[in-house]
C-alpha positions as CSV (number, residue, x, y, z in Angstrom):
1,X,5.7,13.4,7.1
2,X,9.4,14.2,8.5
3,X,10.5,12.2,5.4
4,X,9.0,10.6,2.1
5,X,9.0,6.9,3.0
6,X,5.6,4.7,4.4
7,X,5.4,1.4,5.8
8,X,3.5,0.0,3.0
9,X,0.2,-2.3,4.9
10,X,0.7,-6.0,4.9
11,X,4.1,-6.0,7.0
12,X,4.3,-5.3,10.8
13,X,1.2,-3.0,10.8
14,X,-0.9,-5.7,13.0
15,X,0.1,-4.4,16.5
16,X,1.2,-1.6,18.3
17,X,4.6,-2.7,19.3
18,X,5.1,-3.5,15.8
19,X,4.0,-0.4,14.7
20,X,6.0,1.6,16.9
21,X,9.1,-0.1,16.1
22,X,8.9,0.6,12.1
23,X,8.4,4.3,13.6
24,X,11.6,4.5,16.0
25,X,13.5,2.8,12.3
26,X,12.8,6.1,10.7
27,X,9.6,5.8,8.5
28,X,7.8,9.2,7.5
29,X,4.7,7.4,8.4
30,X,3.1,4.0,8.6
31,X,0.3,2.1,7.1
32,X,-1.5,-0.6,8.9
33,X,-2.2,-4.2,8.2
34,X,-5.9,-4.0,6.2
35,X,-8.8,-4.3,8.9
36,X,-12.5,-5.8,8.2
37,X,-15.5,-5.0,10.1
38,X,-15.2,-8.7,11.6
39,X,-12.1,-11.2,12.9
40,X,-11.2,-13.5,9.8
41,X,-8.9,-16.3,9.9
42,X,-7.6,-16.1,6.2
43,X,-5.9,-19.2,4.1
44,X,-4.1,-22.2,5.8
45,X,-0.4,-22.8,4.9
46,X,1.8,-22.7,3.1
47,X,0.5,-18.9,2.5
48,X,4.6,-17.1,1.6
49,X,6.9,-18.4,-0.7
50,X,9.7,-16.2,-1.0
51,X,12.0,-16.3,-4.5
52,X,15.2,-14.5,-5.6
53,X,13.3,-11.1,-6.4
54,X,10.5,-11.0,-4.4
55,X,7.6,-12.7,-2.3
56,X,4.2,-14.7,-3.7
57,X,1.3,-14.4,-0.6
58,X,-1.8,-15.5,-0.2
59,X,-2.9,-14.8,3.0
60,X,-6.5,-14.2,2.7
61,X,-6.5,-10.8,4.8
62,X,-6.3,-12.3,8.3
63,X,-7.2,-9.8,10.8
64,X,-8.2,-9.4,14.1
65,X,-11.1,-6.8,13.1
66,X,-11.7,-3.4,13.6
67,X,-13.4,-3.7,17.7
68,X,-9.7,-5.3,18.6
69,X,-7.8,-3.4,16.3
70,X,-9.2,-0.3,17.2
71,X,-7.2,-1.0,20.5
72,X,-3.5,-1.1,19.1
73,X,-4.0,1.5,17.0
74,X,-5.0,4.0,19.9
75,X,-1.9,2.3,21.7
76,X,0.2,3.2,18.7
77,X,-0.8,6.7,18.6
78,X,2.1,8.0,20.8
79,X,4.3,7.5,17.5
80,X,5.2,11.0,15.9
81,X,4.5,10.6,12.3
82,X,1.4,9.6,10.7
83,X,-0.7,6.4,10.5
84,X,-2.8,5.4,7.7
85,X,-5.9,2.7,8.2
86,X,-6.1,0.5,6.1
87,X,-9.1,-1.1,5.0
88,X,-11.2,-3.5,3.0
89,X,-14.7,-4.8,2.8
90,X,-17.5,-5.9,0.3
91,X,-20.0,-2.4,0.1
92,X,-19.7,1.1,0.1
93,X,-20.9,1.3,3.4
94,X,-18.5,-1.2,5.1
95,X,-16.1,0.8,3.5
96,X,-17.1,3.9,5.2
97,X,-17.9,2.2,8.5
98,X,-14.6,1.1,8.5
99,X,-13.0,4.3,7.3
100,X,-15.0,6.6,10.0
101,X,-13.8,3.6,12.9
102,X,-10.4,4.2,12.2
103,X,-10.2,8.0,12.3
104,X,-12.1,7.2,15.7
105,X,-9.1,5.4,16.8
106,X,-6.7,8.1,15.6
107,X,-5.6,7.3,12.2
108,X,-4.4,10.4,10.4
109,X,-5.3,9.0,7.0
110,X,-7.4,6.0,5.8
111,X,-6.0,3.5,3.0
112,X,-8.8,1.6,0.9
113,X,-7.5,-1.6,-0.3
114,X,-9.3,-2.0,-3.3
115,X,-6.9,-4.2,-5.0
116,X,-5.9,-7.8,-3.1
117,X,-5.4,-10.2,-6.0
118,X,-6.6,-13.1,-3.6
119,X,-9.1,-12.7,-1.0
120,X,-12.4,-13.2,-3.1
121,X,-15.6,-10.6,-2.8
122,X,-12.5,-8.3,-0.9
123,X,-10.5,-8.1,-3.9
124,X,-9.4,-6.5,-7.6
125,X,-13.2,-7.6,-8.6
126,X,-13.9,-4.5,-6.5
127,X,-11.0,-2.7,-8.1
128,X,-10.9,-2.8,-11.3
129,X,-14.5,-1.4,-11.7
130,X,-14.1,2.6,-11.9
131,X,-18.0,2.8,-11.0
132,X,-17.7,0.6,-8.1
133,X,-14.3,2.6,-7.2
134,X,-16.1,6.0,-7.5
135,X,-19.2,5.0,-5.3
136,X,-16.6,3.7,-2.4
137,X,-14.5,6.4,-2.4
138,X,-17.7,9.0,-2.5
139,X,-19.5,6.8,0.5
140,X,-15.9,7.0,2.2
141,X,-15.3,10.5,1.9
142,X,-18.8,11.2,3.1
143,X,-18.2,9.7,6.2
144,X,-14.8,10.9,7.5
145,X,-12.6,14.1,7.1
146,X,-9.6,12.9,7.5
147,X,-7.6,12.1,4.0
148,X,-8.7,9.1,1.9
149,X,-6.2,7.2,-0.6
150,X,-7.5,4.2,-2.4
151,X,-4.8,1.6,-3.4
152,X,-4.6,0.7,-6.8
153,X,-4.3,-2.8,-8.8
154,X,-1.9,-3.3,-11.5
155,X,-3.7,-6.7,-13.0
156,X,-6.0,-4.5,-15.1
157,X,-6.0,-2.6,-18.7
158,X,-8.6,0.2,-16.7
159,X,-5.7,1.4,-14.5
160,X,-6.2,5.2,-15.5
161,X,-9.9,4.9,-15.0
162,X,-10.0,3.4,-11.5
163,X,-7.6,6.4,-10.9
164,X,-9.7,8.9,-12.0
165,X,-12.8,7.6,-10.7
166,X,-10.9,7.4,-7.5
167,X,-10.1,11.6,-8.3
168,X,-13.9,12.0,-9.3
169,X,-15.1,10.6,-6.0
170,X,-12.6,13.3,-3.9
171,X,-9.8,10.7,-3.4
172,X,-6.9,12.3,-1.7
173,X,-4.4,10.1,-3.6
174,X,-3.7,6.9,-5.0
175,X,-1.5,4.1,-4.2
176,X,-0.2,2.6,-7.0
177,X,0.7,-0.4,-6.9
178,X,-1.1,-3.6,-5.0
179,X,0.4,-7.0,-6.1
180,X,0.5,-8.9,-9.1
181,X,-1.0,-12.0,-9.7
182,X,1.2,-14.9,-9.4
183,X,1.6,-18.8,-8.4
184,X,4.5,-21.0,-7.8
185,X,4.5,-24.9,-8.6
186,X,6.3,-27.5,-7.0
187,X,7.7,-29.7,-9.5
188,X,8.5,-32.5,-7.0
189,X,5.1,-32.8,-5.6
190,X,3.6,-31.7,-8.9
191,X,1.4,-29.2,-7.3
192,X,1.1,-24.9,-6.6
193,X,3.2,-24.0,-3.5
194,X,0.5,-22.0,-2.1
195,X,-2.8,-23.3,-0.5
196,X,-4.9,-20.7,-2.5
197,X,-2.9,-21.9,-5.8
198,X,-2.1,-17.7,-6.7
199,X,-1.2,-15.6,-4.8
200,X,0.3,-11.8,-5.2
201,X,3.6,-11.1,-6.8
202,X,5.5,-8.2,-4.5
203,X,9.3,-7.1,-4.2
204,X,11.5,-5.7,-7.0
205,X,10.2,-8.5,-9.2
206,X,7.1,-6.0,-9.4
207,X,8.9,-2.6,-9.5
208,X,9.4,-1.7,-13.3
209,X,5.7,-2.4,-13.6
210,X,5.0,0.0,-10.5
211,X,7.4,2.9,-12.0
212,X,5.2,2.4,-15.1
213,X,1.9,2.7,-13.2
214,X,3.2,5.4,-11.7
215,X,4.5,7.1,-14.6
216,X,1.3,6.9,-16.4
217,X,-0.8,8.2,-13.5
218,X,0.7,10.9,-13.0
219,X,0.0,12.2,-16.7
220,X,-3.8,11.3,-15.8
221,X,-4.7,13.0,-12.6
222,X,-3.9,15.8,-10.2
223,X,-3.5,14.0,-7.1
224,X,-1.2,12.4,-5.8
225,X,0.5,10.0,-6.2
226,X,2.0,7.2,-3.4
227,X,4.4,4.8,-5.7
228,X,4.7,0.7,-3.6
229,X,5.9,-2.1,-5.5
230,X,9.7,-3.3,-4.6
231,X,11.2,-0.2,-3.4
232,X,13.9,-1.1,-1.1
233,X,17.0,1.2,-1.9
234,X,17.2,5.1,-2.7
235,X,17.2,4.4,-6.3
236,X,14.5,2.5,-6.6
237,X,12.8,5.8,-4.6
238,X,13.6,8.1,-6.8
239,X,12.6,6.4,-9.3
240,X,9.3,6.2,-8.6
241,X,9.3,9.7,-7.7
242,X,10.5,10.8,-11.2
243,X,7.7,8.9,-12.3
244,X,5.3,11.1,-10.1
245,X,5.0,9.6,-6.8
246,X,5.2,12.1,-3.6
247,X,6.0,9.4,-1.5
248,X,6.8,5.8,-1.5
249,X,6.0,2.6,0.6
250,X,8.2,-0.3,1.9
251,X,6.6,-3.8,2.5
252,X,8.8,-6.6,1.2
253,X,12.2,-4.6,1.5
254,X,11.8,-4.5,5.1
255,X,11.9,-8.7,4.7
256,X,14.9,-8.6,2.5
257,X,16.9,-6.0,4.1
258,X,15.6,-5.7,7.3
259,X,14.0,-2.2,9.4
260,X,17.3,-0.4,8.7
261,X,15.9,0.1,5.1
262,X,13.7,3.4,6.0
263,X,17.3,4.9,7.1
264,X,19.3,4.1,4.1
265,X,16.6,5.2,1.5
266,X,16.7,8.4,3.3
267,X,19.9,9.1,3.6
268,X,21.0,7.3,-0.1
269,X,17.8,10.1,-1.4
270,X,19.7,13.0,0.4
271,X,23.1,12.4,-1.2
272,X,21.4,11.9,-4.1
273,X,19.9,15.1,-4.2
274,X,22.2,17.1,-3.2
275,X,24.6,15.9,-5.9
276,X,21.8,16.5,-8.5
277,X,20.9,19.9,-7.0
278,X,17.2,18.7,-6.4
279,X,16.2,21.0,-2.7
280,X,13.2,19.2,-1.9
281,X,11.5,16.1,-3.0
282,X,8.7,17.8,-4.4
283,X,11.1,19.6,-7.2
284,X,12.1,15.7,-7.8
285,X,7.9,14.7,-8.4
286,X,7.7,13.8,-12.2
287,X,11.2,14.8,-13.1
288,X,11.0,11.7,-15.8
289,X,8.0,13.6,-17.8
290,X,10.2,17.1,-18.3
């Protein structure tokens, strides 16, 4: 990666235009809208509300599926920094049918999502159980040789044993953190705002619970760590990178302050270490535990 900042899946990571656009923005490397073995519709609107600090979605992981995704992603390949698959499914070996698809098609890396707070039988049911985590990511890494994260939920107390049963199953990282768990209610119409009632919680709204993740994490395992949860500025960067993240991942700060937000965490993180006397981002990893 020519620079610690992902495209975090979820935003733009659908098509190849779209994916080469967050590219030519200055991303270190982009992850792609999670994929299923088969096209799936997702939730009818309203599916986004968007408040002062963040977003609520329930999509329902819409998707076109892996035969016609497969497609944009080999278009996309041109792009000169890495792109991570993402994907979800119900078994260990959809999961590692889907993982060994996308390195197929090119992907450099592949992203489990093991964490959506609500798309049910897809979801943190699947998460938050470190024996279901460990077989996936052992069926997974059976099946492919190219580098497997598994993305992490925050709406469990078992946090540090999903990550190490992702670690004991030869994960190549974690990505910590999915969304929260949230709803709006409309007080007019006396009702939830979303069609699926919940939804998940993303944007600085989430981030001190992120750093936290993070932070705690990184005292647990020995891989690492990709911090996601409201990072939109170079100070919310490095601090998850204090925490013990290697790299971070922008989803919802690309909505509030637009593609030009991969530049100006990269550039805000140089000044920043130069003035502090860090050389490279790796002597910044964990800097909060010393």
């Amino acid at each position: 990666m020519p620079n610690p900042t992902m495209l975090a899946s979820g935003i733009m990571g659908e098509t190849a235009g779209s994916l080469i656009r967050v590219a030519q923005a200055g991303a270190g490397a982009l992850v792609t809208k999670s994929i299923g073995l088969e096209p799936r519709k997702g939730y009818a609107n309203p599916t986004l509300v968007e408040l002062e600090d963040g977003y609520i979605n329930a999509m329902g992981l819409p998707g076109p599926g892996m035969e016609a995704f497969s497609m944009e992603l080999a278009a996309a390949s041109a792009v000169k920094v890495p792109i991570i698959g993402s994907v979800f499914a119900a078994t260990p070996d959809d999961f590692a049918s889907l993982a060994r698809r996308m390195q197929e098609a090119g992907a450099s890396a592949v992203e489990l999502n093991l964490s959506c707070p609500h798309a049910q039988g897809y979801g943190m049911e699947v998460g938050v159980d470190p024996d279901a985590v460990r077989r996936i990511v052992t069926a997974t890494k059976d099946a492919c040789t190219v580098p497997i994260f598994a993305k992490l939920t925050p709406n469990t107390h078992r946090l540090i044993e999903v990550g190490r049963a992702v670690e004991q199953g030869g994960g190549d990282a974690v990505v910590a953190i999915n969304t929260l768990k949230a709803m709006r209610i409309s007080v007019e119409t006396r009702r939830p705002v979303l069609s699926n009632r919940s939804g998940g919680l993303s944007g600085p709204a989430v981030r001190a619970v992120g750093v936290r993740c993070v932070y705690d994490l990184h005292s647990a395992l020995s891989i690492p760590i990709i911090g996601a949860g409201g990072v939109e500025d170079w100070r919310s960067a490095a601090e998850y990178i204090m925490a013990g993240a290697s790299s971070v991942q922008i989803g919802s700060g690309i909505g509030r302050r637009g593609l030009a937000v991969f530049g100006e965490v990269c550039a805000g993180l140089e000044s920043f270490m130069s003035d502090q006397g860090f050389t490279t981002i790796k002597s910044m990893v964990g800097a909060a535990h010393e």
